[in-house]
DOROLUM-54905 format. One record per residue (C-alpha): x, y, z; residue in three letters. Coordinates in steps of 0.1 Angstrom, whole numbers, plus 2048, in hexadecimal, padded with zeros to 3 digits. Layout:
X|Y|Z|Ala .
...
This chain:
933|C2F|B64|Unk .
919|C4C|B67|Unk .
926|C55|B84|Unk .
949|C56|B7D|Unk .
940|C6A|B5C|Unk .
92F|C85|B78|Unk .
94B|C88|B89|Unk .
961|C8C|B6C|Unk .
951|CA5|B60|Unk .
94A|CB5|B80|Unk .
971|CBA|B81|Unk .
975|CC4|B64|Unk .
95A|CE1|B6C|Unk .
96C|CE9|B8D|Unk .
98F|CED|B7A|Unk .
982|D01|B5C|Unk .
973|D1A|B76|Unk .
992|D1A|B88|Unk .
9A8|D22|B6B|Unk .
98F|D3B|B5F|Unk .
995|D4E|B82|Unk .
9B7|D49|B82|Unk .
9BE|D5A|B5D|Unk .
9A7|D75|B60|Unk .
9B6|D80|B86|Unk .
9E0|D77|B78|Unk .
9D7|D8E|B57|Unk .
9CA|DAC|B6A|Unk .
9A6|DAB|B57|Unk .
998|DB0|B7F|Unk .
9AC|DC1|B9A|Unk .
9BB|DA6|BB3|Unk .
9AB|DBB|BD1|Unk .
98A|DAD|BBD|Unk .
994|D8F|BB4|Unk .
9B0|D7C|BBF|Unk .
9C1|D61|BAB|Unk .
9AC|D42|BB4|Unk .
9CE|D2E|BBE|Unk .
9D3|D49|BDC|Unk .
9B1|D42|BE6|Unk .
9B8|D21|BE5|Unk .
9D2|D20|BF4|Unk .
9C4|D35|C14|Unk .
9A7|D1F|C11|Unk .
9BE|D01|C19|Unk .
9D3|D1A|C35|Unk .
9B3|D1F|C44|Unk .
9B5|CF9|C4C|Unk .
9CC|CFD|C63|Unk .
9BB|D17|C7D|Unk .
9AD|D0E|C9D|Unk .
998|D2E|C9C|Unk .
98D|D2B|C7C|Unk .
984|D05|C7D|Unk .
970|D0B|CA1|Unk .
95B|D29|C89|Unk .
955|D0C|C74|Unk .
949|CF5|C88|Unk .
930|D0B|C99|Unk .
923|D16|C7B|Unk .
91C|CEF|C75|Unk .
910|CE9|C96|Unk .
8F6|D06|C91|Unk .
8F1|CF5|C6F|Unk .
8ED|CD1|C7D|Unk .
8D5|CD8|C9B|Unk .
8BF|CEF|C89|Unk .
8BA|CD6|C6D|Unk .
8B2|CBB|C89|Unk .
897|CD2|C96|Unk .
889|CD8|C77|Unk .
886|CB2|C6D|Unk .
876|CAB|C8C|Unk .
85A|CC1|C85|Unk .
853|CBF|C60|Unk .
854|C95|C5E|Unk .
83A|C94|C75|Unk .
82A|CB3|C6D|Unk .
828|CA7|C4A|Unk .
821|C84|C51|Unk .
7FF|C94|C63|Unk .
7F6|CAC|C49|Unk .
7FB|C94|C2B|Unk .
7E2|C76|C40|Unk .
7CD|C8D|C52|Unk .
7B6|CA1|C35|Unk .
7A6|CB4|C4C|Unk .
7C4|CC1|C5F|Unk .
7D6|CCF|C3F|Unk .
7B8|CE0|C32|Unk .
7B8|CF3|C53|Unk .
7DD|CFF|C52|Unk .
7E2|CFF|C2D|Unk .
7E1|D25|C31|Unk .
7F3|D29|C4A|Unk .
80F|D14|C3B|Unk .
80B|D25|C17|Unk .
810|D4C|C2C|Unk .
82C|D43|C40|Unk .
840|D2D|C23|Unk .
846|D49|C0A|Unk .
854|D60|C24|Unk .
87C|D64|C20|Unk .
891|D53|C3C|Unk .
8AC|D6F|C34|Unk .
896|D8A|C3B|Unk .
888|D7B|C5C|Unk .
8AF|D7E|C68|Unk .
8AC|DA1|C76|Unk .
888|D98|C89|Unk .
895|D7B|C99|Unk .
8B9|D8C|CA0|Unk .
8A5|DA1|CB8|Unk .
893|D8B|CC9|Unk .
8AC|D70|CCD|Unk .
8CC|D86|CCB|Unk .
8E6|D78|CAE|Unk .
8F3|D5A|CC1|Unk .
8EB|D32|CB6|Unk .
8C9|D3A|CC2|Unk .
8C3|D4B|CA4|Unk .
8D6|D38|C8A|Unk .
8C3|D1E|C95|Unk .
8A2|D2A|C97|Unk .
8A5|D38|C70|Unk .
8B2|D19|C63|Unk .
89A|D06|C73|Unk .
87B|D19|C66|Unk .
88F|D15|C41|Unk .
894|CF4|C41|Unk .
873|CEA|C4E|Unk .
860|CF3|C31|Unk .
870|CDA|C16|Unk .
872|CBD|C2C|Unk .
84E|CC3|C39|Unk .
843|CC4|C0E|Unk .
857|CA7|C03|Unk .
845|C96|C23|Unk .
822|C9C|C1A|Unk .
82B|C97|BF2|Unk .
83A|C7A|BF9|Unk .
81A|C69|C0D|Unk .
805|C76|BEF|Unk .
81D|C5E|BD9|Unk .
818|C40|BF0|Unk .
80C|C21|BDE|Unk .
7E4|C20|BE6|Unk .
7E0|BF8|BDD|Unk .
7F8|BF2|BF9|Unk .
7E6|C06|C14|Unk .
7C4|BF4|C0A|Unk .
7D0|BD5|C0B|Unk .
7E0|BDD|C2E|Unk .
7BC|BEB|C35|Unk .
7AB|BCB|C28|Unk .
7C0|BB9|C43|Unk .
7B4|BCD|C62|Unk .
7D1|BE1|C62|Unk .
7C8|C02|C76|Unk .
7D2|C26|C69|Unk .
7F6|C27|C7C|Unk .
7FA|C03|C72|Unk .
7F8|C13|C4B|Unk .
80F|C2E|C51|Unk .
829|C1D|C61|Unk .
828|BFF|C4D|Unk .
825|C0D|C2D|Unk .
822|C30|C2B|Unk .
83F|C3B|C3E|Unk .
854|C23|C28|Unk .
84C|C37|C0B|Unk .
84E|C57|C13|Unk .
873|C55|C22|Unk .
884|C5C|BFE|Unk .
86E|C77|BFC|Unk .
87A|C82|C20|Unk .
89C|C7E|C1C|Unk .
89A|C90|BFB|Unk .
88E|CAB|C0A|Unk .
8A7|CA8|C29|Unk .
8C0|CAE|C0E|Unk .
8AF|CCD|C02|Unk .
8A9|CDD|C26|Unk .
8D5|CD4|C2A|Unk .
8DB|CED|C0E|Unk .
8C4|D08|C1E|Unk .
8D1|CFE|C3F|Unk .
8F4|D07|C38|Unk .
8EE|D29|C21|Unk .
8D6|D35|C42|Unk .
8F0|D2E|C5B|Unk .
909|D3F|C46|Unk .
8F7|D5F|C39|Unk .
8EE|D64|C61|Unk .
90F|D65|C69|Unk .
919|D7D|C51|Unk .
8FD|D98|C58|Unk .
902|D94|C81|Unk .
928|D99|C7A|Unk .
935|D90|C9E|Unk .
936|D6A|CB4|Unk .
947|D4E|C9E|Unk .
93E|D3D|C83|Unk .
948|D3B|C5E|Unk .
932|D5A|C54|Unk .
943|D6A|C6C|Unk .
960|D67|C5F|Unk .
957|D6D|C3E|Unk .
945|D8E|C50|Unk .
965|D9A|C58|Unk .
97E|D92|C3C|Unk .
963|DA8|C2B|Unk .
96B|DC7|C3B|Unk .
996|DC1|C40|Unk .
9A8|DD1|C2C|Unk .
9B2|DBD|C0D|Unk .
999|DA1|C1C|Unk .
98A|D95|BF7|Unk .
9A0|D74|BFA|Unk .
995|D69|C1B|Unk .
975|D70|C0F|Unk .
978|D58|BF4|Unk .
988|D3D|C08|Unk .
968|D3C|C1D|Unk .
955|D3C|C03|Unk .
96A|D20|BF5|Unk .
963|D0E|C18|Unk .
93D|D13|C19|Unk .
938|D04|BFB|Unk .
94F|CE9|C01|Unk .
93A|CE3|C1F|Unk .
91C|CE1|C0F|Unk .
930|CCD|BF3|Unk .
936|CAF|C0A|Unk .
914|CB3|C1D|Unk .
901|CB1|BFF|Unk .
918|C91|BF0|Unk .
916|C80|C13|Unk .
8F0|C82|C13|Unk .
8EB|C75|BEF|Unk .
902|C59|BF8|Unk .
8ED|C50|C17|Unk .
8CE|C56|BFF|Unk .
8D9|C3C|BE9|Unk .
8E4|C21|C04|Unk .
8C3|C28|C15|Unk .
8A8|C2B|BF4|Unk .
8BE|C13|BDA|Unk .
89C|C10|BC5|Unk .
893|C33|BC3|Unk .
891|C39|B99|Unk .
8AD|C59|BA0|Unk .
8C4|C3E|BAE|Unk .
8BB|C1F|B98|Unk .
8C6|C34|B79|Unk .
8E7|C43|B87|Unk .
8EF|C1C|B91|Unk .
């Protein structure tokens, strides 16, 4: 029922802000070269469906997305399983970790862009370092939060230190993980995007968004890949929380929306 109500009202959101767009851009209140009416950008978006070219754009912009992603979950899970059990270890690169953190992935583009050049190299190497930093925080927050009577109890048993973080440790922090998994997505996505659009040539949805920019008249495509993106990370976003709540059923986030 809660759910249902969500998505109700989600709709009901979506259609109000379509409307609004629609009436403002039909009654002249913004120039159409501004803002087209939102059922021509719909309707492009859905056009859009239909092009090889575009669709191969899309899908290396989610290949970038996907592989850098993978990269960065294989190094912040076990980076942050070994900071969050090792004391010692996280006191010695806490300030490393707490410099390079704050730094904006967005303004690493033009760096790396040189040293890479502005193929998938690049779009994967800044989505990677974005998306490692939740993943590895959830990871280490999320061993912090690990029940402490059931790794003595394991310990009373002669249960060595692996022993404990496989068996019980691991096992606890994997909502945290995938929570944070879901996080790094979003980022993921916006990185692999926005590098498209400042590198402005190769293939990807940025790119084409790059160059509706600067055609004449080009504010509706524009718009329809914007409508795409965030329909991308739309369904990303609802496909994780699914697998979230298949995976971690008695998480208290899940037990209430059940």
């Amino acid at each position: 029922m809660r759910r249902r109500q969500d998505l109700l009202l989600g709709g009901l959101g979506v259609l109000l802000a379509f409307g609004l767009c629609e009436a403002v851009s039909r009654a002249g209140l913004v120039r159409r070269s501004y803002l087209p009416p939102a059922s021509e950008v719909l309707a492009r978006a859905v056009e859009l469906a239909g092009d090889p070219v575009f669709l191969d754009g899309v899908g290396a912009t989610l290949y970038a997305w996907a592989l850098g992603l993978g990269l960065a979950c294989a190094l912040a899970v076990p980076l942050g399983l070994l900071l969050g059990s090792v004391p010692v270890v996280d006191d010695a690169v806490r300030a490393i970790v707490e410099f390079l953190r704050p730094l904006p992935s967005v303004a690493l583009i033009p760096l790396v862009s040189l040293l890479l050049g502005s193929g998938t190299q690049t779009k994967v190497a800044l989505i990677t370092y974005a998306s490692v930093w939740p993943i590895l925080f959830n990871t280490v927050y999320g061993l912090g939060e690990t029940d402490p009577l059931a790794k003595d109890t394991l310990r009373a048993f002669g249960f060595g230190r692996l022993s404990v973080l496989l068996r019980v440790e691991l096992p606890g922090t994997a909502p945290f993980i995938a929570a944070g998994i879901r996080i790094s997505a979003a980022i993921a996505l916006i990185l692999a995007v926005a590098t498209e659009i400042l590198a402005g040539f190769g293939e990807g949805l940025g790119i084409f968004i790059a160059q509706a920019g600067l055609a004449t008249d080009g504010t509706r495509d524009v718009l329809a890949g914007v409508v795409w993106s965030g329909t991308l990370g739309l369904v990303i976003n609802s496909v994780l929380v699914w697998g979230e709540r298949r995976l971690f059923p008695w998480t208290p986030e899940h037990q209430g929306r059940g």
